[in-house]
C-alpha positions in Angstrom: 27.7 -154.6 13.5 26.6 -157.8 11.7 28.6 -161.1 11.3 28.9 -160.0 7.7 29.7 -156.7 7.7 32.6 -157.8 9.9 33.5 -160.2 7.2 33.3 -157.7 4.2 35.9 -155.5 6.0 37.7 -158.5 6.7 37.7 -159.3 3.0 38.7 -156.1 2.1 41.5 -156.1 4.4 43.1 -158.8 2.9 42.5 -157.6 -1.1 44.5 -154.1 0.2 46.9 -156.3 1.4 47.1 -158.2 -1.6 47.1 -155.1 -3.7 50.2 -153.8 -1.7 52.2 -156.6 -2.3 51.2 -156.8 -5.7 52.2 -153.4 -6.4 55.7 -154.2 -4.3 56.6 -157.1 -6.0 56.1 -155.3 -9.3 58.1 -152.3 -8.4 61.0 -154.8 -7.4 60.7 -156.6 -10.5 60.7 -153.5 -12.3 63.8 -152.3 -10.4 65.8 -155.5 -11.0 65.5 -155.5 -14.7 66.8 -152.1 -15.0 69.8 -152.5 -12.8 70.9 -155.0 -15.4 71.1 -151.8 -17.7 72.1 -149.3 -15.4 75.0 -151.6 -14.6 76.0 -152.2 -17.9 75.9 -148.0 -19.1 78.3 -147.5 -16.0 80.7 -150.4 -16.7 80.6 -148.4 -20.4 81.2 -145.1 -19.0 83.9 -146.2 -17.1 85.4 -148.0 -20.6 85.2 -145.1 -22.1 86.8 -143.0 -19.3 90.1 -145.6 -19.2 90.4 -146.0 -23.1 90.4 -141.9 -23.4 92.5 -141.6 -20.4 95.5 -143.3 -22.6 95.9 -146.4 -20.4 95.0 -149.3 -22.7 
């Protein structure tokens, strides 16, 4: 195996890597901005649930 073959897989070991973390940090991202939303529809479920209950 040549000096730049072992390079090349090198390489390419360090774009997969890249391409995880990418990938992650999207995901997180993604997950983040919809808790903001998911948060909000159960604050106005539970709104709901206490205004109909009678207790205002």
């Amino acid at each position: 195996m040549g000096l730049i073959s072992k390079m090349r897989k090198i390489n390419d070991k360090g774009q997969n890597l890249i391409e995880y973390a990418l990938v992650a940090s999207i995901v997180t991202a993604a997950v983040v901005a919809m808790s903001t939303y998911v948060f909000r529809s159960v604050q106005a479920t539970q709104q709901m649930i206490y205004e109909e209950s009678g207790r205002e």
